[in-house]
N, C-alpha and C positions, 0 to 999 in steps of 0.2 A: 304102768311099770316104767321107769327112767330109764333111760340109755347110758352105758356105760361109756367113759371116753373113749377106750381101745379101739370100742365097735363105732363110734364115729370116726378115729380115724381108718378102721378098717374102710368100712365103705366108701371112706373119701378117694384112700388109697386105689382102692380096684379100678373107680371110674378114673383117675390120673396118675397114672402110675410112676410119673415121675415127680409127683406131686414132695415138696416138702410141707409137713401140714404140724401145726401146732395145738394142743388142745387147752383148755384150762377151764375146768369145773370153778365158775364163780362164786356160786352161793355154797360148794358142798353137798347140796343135797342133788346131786347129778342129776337136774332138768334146765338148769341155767349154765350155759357154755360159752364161752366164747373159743375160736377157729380162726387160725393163720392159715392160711392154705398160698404156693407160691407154686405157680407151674405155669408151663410155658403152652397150654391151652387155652391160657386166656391172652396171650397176645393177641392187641388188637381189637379185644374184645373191649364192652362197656363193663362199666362195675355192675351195671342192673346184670349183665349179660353175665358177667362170671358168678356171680352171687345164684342166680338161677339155675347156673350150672352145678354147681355146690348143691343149691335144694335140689334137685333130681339125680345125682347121687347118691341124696339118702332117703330116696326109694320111699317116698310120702311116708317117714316116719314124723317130719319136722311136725309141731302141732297135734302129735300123737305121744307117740314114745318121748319126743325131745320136744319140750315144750318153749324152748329159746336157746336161739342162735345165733350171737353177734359174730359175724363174720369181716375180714380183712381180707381180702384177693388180692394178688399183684402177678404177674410175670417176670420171672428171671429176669435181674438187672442185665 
């Protein structure tokens, strides 16, 4: 069963809650996403390290429910 955008960016939301996070269903058939996510828990951090952080977020669905996930991290300009 596919993940719906909302509930990705719910979950993103919880774990960062100051998160601004973008969604977009690439292929339509909600299992290909790509995610803007911009919050200020990843200063400092690596991109391996933010992107990690994103994946444990969403609570080992990634490769289940959400079968791809292009991801963008950044920290507050």
């Amino acid at each position: 069963m596919a993940m719906q955008a909302k509930d990705i960016e719910t979950l993103i939301q919880e774990a960062f809650p100051d998160a601004v996070v973008q969604i977009t269903d690439l292929a339509g058939d909600g299992d290909h996403y790509a995610a803007t996510v911009v919050s200020s828990a990843f200063k400092g951090k690596s991109r391996v390290q933010q992107h990690q952080m994103v994946y444990a977020a969403l609570k080992g669905r990634m490769g289940g429910e959400l079968h791809a996930l292009a991801l963008t991290t950044s920290s507050p300009a």
